[in-house]
N, CA, C and O atoms as a MOPAC input file, in Angstrom:
PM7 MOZYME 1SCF
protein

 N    -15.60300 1    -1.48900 1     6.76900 1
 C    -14.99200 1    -0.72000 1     5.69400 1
 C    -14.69900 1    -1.65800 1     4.53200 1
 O    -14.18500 1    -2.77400 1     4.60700 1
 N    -15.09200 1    -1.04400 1     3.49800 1
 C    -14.56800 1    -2.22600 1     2.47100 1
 C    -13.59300 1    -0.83100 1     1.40500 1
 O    -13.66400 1     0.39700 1     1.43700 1
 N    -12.77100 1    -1.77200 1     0.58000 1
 C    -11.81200 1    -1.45700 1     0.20600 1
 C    -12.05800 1    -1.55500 1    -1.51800 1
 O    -11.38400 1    -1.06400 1    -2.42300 1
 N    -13.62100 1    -2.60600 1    -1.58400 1
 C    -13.41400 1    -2.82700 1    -3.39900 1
 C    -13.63800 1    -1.53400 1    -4.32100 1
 O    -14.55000 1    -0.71100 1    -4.24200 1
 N    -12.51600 1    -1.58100 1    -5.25400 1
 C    -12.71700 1    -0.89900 1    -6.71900 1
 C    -12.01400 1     0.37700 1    -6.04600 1
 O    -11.81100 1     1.17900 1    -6.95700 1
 N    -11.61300 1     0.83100 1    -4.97100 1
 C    -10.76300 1     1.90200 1    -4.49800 1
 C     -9.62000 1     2.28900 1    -5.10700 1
 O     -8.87200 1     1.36700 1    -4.78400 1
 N     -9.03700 1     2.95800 1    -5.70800 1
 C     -7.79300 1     3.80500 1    -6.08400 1
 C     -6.88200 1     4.72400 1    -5.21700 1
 O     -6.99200 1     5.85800 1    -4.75000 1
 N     -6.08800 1     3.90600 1    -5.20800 1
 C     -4.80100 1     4.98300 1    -4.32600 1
 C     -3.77400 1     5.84400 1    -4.49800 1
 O     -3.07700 1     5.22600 1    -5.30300 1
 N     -3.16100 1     6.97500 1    -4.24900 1
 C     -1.68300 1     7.10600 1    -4.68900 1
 C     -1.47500 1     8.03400 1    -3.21700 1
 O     -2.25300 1     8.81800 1    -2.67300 1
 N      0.01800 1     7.55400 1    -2.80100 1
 C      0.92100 1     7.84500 1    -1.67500 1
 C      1.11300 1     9.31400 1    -2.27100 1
 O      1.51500 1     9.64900 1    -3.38500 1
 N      0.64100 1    10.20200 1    -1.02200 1
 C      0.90300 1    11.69800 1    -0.54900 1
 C      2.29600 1    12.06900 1     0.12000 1
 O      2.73600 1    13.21800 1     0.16400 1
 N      2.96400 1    10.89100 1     0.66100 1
 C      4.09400 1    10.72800 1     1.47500 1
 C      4.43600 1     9.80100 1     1.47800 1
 O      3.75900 1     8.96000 1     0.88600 1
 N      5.95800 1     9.29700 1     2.28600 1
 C      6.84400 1     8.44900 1     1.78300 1
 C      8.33300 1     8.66400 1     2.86300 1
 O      8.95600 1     9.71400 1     3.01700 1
 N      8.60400 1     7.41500 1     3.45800 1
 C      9.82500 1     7.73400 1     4.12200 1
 C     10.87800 1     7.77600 1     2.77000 1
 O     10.32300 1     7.77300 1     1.67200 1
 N     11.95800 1     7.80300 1     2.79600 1
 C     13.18200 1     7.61600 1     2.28400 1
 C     13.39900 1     6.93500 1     1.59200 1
 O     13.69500 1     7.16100 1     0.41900 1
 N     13.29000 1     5.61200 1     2.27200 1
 C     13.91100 1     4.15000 1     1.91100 1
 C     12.81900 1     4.16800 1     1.38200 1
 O     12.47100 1     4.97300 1     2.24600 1
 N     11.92100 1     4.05200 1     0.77800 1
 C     10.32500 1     3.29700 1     0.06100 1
 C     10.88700 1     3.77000 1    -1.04000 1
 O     11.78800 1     4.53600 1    -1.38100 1
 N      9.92800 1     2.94900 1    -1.57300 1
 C      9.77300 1     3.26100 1    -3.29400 1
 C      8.85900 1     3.64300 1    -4.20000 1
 O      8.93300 1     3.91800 1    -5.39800 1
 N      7.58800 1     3.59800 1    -3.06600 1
 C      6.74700 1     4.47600 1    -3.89100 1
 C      6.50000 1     5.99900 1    -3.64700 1
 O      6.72000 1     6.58600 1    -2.58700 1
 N      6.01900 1     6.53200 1    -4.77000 1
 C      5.77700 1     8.19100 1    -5.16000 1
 C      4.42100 1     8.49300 1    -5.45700 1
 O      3.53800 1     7.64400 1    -5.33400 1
 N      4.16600 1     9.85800 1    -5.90800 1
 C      3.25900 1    10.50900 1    -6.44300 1
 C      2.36600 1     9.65700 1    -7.41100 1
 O      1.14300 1     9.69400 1    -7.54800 1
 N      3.60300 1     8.62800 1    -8.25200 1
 C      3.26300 1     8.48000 1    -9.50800 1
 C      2.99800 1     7.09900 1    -9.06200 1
 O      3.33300 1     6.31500 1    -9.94900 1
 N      2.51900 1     6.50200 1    -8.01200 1
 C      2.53700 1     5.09600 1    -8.06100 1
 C      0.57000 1     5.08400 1    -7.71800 1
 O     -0.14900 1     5.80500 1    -7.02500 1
 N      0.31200 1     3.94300 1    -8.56600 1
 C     -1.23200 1     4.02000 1    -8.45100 1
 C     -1.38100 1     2.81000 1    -7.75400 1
 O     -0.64700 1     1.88700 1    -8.10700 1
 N     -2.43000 1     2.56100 1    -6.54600 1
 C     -3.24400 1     1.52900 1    -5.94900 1
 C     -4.40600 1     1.16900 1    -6.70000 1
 O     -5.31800 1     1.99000 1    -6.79500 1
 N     -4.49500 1     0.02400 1    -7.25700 1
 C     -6.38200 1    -0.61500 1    -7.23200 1
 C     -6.27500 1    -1.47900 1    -6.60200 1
 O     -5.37500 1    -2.31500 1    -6.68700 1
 N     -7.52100 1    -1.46200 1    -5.53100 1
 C     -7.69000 1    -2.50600 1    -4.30500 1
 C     -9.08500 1    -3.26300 1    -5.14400 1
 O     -9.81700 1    -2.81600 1    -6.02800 1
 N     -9.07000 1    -4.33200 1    -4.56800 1
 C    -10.35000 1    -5.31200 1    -4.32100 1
 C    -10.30500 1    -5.67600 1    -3.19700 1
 O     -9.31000 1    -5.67000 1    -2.47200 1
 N    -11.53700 1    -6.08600 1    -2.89600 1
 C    -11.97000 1    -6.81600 1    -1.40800 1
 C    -13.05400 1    -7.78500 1    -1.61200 1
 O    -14.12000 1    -7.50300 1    -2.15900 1
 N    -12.77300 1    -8.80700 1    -1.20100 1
 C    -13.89400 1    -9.70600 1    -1.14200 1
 C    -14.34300 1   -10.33800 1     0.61900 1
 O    -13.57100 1   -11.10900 1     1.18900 1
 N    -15.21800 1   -10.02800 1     1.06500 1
 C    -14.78800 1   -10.68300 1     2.48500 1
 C    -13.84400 1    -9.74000 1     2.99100 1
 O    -13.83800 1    -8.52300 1     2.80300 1
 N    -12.96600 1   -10.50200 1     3.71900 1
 C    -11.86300 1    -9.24000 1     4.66700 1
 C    -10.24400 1    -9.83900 1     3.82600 1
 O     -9.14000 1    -9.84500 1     4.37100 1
 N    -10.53300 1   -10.26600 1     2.49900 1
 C     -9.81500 1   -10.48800 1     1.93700 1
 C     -9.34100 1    -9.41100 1     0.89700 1
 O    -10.23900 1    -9.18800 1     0.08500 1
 N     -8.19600 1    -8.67000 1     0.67000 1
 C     -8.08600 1    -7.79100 1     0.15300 1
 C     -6.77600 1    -7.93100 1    -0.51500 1
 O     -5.90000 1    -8.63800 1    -0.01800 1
 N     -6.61700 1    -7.33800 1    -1.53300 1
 C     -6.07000 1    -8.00300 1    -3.13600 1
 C     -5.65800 1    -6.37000 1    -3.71200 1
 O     -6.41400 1    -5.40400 1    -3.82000 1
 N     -4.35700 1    -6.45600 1    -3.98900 1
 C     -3.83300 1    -5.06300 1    -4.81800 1
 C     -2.84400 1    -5.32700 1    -5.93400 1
 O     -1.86100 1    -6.03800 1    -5.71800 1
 N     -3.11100 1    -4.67600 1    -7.34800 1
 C     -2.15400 1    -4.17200 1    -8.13000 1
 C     -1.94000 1    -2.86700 1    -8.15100 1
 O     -2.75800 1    -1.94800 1    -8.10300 1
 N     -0.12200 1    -2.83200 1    -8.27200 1
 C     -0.12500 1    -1.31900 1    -8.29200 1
 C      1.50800 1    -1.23100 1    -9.22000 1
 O      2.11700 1    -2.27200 1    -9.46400 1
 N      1.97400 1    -0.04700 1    -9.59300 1
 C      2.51200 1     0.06300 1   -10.31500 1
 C      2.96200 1     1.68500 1   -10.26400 1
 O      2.28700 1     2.44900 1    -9.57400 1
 N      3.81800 1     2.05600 1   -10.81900 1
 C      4.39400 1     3.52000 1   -11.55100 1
 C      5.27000 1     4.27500 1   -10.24700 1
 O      5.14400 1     4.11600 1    -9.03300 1
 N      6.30500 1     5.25200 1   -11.11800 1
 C      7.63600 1     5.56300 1   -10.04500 1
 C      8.72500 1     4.45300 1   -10.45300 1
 O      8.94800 1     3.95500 1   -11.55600 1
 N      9.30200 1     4.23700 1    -9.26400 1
 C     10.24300 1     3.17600 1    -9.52900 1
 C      9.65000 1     2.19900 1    -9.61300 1
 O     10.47700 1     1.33300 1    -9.89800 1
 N      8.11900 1     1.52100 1    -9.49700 1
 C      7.92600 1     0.28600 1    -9.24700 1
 C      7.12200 1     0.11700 1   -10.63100 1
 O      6.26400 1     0.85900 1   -11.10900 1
 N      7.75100 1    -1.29300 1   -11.21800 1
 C      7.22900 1    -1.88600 1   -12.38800 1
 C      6.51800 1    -2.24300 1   -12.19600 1
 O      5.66300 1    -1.92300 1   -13.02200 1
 N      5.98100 1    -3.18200 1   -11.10600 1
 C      4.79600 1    -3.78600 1   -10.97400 1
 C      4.64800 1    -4.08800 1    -9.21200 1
 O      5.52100 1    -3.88600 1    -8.36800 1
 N      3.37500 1    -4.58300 1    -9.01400 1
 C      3.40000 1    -4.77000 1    -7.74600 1
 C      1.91100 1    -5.40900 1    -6.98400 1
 O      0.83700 1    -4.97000 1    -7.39600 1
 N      1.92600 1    -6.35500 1    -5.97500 1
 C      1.10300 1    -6.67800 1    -5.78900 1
 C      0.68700 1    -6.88700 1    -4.40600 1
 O      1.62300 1    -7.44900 1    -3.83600 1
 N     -0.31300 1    -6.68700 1    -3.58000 1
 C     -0.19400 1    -7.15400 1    -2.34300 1
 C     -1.53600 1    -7.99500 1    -1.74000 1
 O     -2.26900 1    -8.43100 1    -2.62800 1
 N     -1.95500 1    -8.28000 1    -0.34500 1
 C     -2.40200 1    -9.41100 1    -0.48500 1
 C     -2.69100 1    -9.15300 1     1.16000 1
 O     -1.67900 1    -9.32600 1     1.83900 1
 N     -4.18100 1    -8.68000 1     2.09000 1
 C     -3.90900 1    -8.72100 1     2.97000 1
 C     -5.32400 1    -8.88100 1     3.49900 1
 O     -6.24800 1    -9.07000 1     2.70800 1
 N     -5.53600 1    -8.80700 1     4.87300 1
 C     -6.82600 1    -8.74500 1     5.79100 1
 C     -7.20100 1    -7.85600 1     6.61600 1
 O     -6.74700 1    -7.44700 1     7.68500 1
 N     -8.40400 1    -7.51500 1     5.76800 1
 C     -8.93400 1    -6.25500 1     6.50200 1
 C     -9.87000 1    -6.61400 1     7.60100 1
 O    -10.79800 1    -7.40000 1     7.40900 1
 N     -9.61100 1    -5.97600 1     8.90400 1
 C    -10.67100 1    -5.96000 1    10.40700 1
 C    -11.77000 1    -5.27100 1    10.28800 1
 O    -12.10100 1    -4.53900 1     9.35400 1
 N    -12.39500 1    -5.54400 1    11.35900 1
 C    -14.00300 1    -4.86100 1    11.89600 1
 C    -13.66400 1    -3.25000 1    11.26700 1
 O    -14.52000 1    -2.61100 1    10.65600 1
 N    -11.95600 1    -2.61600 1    11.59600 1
 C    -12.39400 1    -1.51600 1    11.84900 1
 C    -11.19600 1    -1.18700 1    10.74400 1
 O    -10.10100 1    -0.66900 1    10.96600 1
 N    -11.69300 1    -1.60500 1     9.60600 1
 C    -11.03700 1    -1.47800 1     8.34100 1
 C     -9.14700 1    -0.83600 1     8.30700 1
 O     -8.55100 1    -0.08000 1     7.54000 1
 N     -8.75200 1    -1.56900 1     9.48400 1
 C     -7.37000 1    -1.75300 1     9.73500 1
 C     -6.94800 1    -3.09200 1     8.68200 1
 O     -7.55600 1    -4.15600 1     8.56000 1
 N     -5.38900 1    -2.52700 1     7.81200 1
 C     -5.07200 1    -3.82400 1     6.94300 1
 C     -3.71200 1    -4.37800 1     7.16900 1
 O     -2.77000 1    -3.62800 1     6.91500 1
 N     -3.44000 1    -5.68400 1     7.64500 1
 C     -2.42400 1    -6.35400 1     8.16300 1
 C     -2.17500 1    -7.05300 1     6.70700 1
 O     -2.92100 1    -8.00500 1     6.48000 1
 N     -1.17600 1    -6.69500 1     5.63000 1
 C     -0.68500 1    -7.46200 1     4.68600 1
 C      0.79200 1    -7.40400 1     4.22900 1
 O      1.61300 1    -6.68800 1     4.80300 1
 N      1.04600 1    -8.06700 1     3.33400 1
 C      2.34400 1    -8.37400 1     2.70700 1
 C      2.23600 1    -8.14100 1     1.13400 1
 O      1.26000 1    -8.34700 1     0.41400 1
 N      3.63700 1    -7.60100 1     0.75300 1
 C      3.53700 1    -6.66600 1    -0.47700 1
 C      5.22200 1    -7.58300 1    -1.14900 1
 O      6.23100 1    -7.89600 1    -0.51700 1
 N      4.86600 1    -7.77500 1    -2.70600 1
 C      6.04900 1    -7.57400 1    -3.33100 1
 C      6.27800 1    -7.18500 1    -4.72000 1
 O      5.51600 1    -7.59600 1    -5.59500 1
 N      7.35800 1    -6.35500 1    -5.01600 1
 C      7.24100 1    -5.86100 1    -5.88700 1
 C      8.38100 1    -5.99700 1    -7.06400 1
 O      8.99800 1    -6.97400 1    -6.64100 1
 N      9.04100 1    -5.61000 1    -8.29100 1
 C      9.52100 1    -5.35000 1    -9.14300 1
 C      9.78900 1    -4.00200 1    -9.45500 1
 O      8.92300 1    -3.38000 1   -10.06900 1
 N     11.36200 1    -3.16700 1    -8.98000 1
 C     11.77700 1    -2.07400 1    -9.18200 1
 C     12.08200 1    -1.69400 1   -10.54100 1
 O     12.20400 1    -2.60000 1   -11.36600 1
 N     12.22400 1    -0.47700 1   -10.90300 1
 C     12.96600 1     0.24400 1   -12.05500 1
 C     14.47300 1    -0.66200 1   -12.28800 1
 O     14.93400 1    -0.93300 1   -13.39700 1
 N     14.96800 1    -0.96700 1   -11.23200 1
 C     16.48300 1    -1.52900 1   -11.12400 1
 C     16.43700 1    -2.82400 1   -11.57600 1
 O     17.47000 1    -3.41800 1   -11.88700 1
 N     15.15100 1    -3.41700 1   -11.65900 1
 C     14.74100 1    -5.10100 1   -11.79800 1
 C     14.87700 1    -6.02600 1   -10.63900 1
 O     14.91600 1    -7.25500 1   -10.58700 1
 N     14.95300 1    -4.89000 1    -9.51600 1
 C     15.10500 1    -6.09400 1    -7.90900 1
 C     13.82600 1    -6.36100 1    -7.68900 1
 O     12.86800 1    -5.69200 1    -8.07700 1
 N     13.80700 1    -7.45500 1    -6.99300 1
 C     12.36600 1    -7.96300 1    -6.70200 1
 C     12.45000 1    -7.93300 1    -5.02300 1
 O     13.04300 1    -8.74900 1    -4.31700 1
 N     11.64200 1    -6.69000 1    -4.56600 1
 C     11.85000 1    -6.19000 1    -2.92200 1
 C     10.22200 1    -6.92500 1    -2.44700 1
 O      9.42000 1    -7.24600 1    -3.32500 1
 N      9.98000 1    -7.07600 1    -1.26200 1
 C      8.95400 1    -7.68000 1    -0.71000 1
 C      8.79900 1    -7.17500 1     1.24400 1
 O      9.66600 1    -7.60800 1     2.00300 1
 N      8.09200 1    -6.62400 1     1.59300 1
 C      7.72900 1    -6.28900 1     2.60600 1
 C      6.25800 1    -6.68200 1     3.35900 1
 O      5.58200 1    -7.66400 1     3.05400 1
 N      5.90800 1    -5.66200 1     4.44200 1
 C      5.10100 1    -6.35900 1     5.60900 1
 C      4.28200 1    -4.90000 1     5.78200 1
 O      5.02000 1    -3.91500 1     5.79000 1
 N      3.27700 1    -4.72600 1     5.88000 1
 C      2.68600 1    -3.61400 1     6.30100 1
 C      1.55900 1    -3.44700 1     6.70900 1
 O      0.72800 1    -4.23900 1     6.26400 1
 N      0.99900 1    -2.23100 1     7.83400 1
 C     -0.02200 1    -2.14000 1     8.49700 1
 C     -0.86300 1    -0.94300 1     8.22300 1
 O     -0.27400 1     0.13000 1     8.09200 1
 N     -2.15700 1    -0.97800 1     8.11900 1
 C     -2.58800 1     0.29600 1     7.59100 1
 C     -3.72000 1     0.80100 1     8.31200 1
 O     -4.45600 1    -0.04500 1     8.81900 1
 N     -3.96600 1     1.85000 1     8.43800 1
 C     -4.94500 1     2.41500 1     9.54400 1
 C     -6.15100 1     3.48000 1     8.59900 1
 O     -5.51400 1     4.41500 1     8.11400 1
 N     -7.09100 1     3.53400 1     8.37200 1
 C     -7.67700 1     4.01900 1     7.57200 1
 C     -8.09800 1     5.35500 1     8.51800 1
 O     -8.03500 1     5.25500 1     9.74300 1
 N     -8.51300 1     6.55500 1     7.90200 1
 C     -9.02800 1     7.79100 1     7.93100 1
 C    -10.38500 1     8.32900 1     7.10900 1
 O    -10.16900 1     8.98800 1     6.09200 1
 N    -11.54500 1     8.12000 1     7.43700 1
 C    -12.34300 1     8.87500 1     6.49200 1
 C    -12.41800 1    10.51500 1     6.65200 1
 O    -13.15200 1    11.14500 1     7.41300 1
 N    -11.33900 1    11.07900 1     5.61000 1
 C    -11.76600 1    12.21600 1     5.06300 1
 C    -13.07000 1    13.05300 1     5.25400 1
 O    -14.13600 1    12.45900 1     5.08700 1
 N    -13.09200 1    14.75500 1     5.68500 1
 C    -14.23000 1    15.17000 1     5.29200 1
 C    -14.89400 1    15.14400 1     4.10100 1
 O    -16.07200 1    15.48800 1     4.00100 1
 N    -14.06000 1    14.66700 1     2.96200 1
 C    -14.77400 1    14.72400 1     1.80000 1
 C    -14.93700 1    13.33700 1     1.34400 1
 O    -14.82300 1    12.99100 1     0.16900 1
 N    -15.28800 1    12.33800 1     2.61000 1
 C    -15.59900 1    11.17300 1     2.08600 1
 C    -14.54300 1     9.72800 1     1.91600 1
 O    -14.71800 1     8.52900 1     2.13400 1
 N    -13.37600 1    10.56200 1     1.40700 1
 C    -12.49900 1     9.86700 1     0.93800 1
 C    -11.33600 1     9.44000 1     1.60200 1
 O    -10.73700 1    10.28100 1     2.27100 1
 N    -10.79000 1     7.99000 1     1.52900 1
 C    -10.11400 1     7.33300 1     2.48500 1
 C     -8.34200 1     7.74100 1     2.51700 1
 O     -7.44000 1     7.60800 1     1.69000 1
 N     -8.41600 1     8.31300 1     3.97200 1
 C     -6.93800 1     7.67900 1     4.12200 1
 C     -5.96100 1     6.84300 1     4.67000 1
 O     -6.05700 1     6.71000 1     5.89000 1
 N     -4.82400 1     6.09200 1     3.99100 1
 C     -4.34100 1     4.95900 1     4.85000 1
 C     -2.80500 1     5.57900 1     5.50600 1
 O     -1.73300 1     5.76000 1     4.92800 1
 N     -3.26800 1     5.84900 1     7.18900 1
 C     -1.81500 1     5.77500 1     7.27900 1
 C     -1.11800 1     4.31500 1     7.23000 1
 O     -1.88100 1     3.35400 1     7.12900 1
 N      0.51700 1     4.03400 1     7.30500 1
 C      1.15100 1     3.01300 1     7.11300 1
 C      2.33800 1     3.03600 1     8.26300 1
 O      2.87900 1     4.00200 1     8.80300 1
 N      2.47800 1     2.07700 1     8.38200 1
 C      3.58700 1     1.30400 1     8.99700 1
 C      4.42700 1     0.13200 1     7.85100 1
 O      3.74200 1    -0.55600 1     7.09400 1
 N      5.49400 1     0.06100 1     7.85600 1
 C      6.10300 1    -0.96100 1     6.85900 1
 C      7.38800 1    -1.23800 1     7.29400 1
 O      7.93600 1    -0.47900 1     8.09400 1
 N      7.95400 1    -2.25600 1     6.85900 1
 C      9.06900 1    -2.99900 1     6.90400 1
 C      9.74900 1    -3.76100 1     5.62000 1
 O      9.17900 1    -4.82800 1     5.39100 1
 N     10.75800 1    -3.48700 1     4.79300 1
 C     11.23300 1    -4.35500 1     4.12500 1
 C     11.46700 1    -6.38200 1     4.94300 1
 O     12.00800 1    -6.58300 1     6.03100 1
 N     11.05100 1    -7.20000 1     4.28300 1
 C     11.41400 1    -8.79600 1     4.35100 1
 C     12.47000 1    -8.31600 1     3.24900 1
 O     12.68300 1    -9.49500 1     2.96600 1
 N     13.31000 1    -7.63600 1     2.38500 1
 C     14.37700 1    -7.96600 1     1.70900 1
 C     15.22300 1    -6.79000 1     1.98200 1
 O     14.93700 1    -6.03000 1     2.90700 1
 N     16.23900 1    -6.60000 1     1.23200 1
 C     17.26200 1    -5.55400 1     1.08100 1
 C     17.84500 1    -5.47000 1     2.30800 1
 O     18.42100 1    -6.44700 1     2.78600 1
 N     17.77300 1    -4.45700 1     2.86500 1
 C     18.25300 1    -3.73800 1     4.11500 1
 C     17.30100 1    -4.49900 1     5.19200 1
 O     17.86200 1    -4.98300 1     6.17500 1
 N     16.00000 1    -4.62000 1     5.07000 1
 C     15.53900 1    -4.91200 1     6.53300 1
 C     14.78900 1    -3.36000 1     6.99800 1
 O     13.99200 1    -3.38700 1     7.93600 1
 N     14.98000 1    -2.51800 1     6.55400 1
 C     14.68500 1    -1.23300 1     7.17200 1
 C     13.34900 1    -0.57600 1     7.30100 1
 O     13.03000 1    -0.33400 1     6.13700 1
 N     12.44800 1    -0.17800 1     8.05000 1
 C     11.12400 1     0.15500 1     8.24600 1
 C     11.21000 1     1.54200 1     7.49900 1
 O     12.08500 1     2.20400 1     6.94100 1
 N      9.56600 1     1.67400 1     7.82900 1
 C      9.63600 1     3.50100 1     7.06600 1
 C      7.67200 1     3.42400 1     7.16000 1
 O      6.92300 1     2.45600 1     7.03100 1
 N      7.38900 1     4.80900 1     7.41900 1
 C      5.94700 1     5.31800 1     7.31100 1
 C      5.59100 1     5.67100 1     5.64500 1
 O      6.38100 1     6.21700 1     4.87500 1
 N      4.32900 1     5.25400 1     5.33800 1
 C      3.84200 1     6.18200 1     4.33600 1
 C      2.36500 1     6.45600 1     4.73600 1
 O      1.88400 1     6.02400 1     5.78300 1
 N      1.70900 1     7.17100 1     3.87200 1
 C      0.26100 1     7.82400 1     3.62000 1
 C     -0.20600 1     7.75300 1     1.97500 1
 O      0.30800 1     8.15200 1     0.93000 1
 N     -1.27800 1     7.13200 1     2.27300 1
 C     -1.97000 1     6.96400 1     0.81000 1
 C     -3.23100 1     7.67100 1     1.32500 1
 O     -3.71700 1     7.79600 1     2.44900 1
 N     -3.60500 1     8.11200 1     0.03500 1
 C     -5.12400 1     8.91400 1    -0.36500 1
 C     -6.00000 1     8.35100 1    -1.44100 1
 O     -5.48000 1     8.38500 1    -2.55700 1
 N     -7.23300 1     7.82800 1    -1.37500 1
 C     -8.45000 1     7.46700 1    -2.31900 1
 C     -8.27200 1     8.57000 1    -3.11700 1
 O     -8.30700 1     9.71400 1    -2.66300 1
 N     -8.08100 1     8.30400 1    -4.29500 1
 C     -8.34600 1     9.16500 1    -5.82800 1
 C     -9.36700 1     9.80300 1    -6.02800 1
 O     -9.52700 1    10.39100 1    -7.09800 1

């Protein structure tokens, strides 16, 4: 599975997260090296940084810049879905490394 030039935005969202509707993914991939800016919602900016497997599962680390100006940073796992219409979905697993410490699920969808 490769991940380059892909576009994302989260369909769902535990609680504690911070991203929304309005938050956009662009992935790159080079190798099983995989590279994200993302942005909008509460998050000013954001970047993450991870490795994708045989079976386009992604083990990475994320940090970001809130609306509030905190700088939060987490851990997350992603499980991909190809869509009948082609198009990818990532379920998630996550964990804050700052604030609270507190986990939470999301779901992203290819644009």
């Amino acid at each position: 599975m490769n991940y380059n030039n892909k576009t994302f935005r989260p369909v769902s969202n535990t609680e504690n997260g911070e991203t929304s509707a309005e938050t956009i993914f662009h992935y790159n991939q080079k190798g099983n090296l995989l590279t994200c800016e993302y942005a909008g919602g509460k998050i000013v900016s954001g970047h993450l940084i991870g490795l994708v497997d045989e079976a386009g599962n992604i083990n990475m680390r994320y940090h970001q810049v809130n609306a509030a100006g905190e700088l939060m940073t987490g851990i997350c796992q992603s499980k991909p879905e190809i869509l009948e219409n082609g198009k990818i979905r990532l379920y998630e697993t996550w964990q804050w490394t700052s604030g609270d410490a507190s986990a939470g699920e999301s779901v992203l969808e290819e644009v």
